[in-house]
C-alpha atoms as a printed R data frame, in Angstrom:
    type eleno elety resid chain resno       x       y       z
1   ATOM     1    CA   UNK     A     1 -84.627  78.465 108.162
2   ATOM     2    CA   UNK     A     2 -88.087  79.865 109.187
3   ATOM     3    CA   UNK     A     3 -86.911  80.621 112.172
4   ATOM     4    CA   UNK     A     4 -83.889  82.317 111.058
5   ATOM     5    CA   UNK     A     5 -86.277  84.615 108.588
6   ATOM     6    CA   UNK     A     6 -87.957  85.638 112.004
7   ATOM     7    CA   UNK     A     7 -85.098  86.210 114.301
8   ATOM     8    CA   UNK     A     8 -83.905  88.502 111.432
9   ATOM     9    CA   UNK     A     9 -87.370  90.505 111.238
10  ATOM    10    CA   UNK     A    10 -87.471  91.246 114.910
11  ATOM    11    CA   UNK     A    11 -83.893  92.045 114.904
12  ATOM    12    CA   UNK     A    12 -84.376  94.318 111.972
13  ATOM    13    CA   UNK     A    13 -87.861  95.634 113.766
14  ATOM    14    CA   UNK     A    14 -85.851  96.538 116.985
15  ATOM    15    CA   UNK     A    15 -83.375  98.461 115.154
16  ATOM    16    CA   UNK     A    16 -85.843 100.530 113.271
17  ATOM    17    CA   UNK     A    17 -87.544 101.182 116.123
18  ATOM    18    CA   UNK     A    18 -84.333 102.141 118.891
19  ATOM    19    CA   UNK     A    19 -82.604 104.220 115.953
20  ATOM    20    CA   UNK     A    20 -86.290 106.185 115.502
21  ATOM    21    CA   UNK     A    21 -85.950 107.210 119.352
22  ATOM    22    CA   UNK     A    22 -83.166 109.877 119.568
23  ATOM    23    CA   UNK     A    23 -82.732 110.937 123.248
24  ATOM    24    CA   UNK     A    24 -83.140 114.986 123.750
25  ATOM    25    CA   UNK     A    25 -79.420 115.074 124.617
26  ATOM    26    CA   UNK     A    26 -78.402 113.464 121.233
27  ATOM    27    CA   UNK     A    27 -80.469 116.264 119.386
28  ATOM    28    CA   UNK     A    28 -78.401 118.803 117.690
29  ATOM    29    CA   UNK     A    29 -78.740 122.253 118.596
30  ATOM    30    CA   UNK     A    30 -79.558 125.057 116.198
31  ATOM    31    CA   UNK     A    31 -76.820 126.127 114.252
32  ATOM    32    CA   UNK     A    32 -75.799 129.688 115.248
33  ATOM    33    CA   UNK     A    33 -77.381 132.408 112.799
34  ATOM    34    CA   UNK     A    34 -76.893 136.319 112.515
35  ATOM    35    CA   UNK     A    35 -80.552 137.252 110.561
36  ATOM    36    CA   UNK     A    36 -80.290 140.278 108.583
37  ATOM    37    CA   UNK     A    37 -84.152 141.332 107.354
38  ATOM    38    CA   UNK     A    38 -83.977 143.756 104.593
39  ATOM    39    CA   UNK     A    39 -87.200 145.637 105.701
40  ATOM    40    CA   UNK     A    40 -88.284 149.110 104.210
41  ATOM    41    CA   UNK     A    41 -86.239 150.967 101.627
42  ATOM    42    CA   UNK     A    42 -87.644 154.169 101.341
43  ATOM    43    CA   UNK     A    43 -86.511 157.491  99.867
44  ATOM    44    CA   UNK     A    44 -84.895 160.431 101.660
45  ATOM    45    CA   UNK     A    45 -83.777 164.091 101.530
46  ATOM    46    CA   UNK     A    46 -79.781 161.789 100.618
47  ATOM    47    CA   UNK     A    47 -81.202 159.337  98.506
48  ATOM    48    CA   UNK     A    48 -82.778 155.761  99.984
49  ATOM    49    CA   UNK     A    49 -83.081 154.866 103.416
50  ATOM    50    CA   UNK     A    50 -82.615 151.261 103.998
51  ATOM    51    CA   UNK     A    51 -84.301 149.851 107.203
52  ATOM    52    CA   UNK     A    52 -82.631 146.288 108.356
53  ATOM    53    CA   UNK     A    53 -83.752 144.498 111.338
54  ATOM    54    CA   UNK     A    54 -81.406 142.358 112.857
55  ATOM    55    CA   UNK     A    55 -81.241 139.441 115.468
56  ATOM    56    CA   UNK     A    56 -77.701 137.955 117.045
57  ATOM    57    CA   UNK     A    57 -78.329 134.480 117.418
58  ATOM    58    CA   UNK     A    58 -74.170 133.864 117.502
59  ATOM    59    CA   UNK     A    59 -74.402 133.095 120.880
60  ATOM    60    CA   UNK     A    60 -72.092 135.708 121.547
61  ATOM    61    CA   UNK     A    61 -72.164 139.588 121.893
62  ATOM    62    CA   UNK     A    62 -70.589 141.685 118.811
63  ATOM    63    CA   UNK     A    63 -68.380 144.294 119.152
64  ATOM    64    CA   UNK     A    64 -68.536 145.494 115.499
65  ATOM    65    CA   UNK     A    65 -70.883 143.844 112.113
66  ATOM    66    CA   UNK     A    66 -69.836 145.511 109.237
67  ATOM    67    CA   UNK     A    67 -70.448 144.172 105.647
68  ATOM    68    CA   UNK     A    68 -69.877 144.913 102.415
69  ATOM    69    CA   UNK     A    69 -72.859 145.648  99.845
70  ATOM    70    CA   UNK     A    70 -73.215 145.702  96.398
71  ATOM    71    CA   UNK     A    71 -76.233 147.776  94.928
72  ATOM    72    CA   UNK     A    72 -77.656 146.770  91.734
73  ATOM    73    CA   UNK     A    73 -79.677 148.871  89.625
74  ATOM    74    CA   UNK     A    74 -82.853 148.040  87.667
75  ATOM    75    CA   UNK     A    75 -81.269 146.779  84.949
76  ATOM    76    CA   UNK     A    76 -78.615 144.427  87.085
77  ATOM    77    CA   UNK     A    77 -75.869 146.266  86.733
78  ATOM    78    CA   UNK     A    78 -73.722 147.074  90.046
79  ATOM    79    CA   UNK     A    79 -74.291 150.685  90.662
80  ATOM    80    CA   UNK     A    80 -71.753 151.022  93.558
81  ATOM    81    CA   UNK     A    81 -70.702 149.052  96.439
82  ATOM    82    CA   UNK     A    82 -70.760 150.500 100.352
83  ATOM    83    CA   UNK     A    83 -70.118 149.039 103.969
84  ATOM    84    CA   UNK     A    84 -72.770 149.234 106.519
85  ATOM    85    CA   UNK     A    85 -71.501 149.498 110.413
86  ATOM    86    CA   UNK     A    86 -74.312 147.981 112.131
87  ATOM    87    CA   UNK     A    87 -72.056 148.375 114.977
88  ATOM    88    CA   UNK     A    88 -72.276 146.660 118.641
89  ATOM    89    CA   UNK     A    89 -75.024 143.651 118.258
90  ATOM    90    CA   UNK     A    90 -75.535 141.793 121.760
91  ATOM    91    CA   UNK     A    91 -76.271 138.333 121.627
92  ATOM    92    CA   UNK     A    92 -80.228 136.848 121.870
93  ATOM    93    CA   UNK     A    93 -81.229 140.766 121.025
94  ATOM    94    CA   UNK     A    94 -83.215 142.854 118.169
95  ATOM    95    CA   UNK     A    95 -81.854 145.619 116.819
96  ATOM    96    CA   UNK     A    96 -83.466 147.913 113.731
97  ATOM    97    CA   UNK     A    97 -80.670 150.040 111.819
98  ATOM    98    CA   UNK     A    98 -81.278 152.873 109.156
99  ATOM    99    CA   UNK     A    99 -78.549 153.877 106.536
100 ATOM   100    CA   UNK     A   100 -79.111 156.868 104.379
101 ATOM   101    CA   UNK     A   101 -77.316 155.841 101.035
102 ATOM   102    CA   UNK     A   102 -77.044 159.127  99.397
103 ATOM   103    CA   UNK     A   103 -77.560 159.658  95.972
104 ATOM   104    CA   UNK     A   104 -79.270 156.297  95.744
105 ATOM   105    CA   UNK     A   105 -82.882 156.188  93.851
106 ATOM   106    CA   UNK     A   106 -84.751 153.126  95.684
107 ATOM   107    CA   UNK     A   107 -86.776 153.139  92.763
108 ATOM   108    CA   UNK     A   108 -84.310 152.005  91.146
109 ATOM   109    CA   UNK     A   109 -82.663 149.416  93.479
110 ATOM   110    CA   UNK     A   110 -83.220 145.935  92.073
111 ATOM   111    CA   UNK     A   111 -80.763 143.762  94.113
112 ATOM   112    CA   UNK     A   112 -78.845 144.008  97.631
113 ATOM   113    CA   UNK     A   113 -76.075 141.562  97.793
114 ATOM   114    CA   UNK     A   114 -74.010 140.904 100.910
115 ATOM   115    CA   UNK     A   115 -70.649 140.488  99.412
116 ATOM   116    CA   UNK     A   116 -68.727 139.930 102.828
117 ATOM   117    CA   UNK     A   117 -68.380 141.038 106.298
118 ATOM   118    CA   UNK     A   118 -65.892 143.475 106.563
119 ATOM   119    CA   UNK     A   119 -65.907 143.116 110.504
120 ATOM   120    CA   UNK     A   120 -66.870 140.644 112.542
121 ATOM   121    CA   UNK     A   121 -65.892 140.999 116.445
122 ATOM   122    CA   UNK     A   122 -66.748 140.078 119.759
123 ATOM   123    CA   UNK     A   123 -65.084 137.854 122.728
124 ATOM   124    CA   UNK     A   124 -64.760 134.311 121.754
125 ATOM   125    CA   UNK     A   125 -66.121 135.413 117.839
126 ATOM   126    CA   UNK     A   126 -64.332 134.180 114.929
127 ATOM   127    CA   UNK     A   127 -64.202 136.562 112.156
128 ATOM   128    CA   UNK     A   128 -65.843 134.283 109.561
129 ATOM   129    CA   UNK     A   129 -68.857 133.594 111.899
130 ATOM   130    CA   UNK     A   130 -71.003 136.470 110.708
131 ATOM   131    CA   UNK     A   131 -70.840 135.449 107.030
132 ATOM   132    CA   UNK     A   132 -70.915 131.405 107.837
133 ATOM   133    CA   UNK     A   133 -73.735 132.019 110.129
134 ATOM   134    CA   UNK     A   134 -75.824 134.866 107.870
135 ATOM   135    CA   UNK     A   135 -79.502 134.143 107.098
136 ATOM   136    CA   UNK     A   136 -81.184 137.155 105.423
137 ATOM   137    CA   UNK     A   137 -84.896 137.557 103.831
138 ATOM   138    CA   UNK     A   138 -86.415 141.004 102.578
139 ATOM   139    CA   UNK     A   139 -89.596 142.363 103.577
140 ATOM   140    CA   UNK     A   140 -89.302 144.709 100.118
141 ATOM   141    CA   UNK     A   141 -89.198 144.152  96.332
142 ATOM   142    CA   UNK     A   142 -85.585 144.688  96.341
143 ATOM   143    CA   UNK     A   143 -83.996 141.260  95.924
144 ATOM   144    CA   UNK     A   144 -81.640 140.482  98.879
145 ATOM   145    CA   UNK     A   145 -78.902 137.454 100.129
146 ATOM   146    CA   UNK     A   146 -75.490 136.673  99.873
C-alpha cells in the first residue's frame, strides 16, 4: 500500500509538472483586435471635433471601417446617432481620424457608444470581424465602448 501512495505522488508530481511546461508552439496567439482610442473631443467652428486613434491588428488590410455611433447627452439621453467612415485601415498600422460632428456641444457629450459597424471590408475580412474584434478605451471624460 505504501508503495502504491508513492507511485501515485510521483505520478501525480510528473503530471503537474509536464502540463506546467507548454511548448511555444502550443501557445495561443493574440486574438485579432481593431483598437479604437477615443482621444480628444474638442469644440469647433461645426460643433465637436472628435479625435480617434486607431490601430488594425485584424491581420488584414481594410478597405472600408465604418460604425455606427450613438451620442448621449449629459443627462443620458441619446441625442442623435451618426456613422463615422474611418475609411481604408492597413493592417499592423496607426492611423489618427478627426470628425467634425456639427451642431454637437462636447460639453455636453456624456457617452460614445459603438452601436455596430456599418462596414467592415478588406480581402479575406469577414464583415463581423471589426465588431467581434473591437477593443476601445478613451483618453477623455466622455464615456466610450460598445
Amino acid at each position: 500500500m505504501k508503495s502504491l501512495t508513492i507511485s501515485l505522488r510521483l505520478l501525480t508530481s510528473t503530471l503537474a509538472m509536464s502540463l506546467g511546461s507548454v511548448p511555444a508552439w502550443a501557445q495561443s496567439a493574440p486574438a485579432p483586435q481593431l483598437s479604437l482610442e477615443l482621444n480628444a473631443a474638442q469644440p469647433s467652428d461645426k460643433g465637436c471635433r472628435l479625435t480617434f486613434v486607431v490601430n488594425n491588428a485584424l491581420g488584414a488590410d481594410l478597405s472600408k471601417a465604418a460604425f455606427e455611433i450613438a451620442l448621449f447627452n449629459e443627462a443620458g439621453i441619446v441625442d442623435r446617432l451618426s456613422v463615422l467612415d474611418f475609411k481604408d485601415l492597413p493592417a499592423g498600422k496607426t492611423k489618427v481620424t478627426r470628425f467634425d460632428l456639427a451642431g454637437t456641444n462636447c460639453t455636453k457629450l456624456s457617452r460614445v457608444l459603438i452601436n455596430s459597424a456599418t462596414e467592415c471590408a478588406g480581402t479575406g475580412v469577414e464583415p463581423g470581424a471589426c465588431m467581434r474584434g473591437l477593443k476601445t478605451e478613451t483618453k477623455t471624460g466622455i464615456a466610450f465602448g460598445v
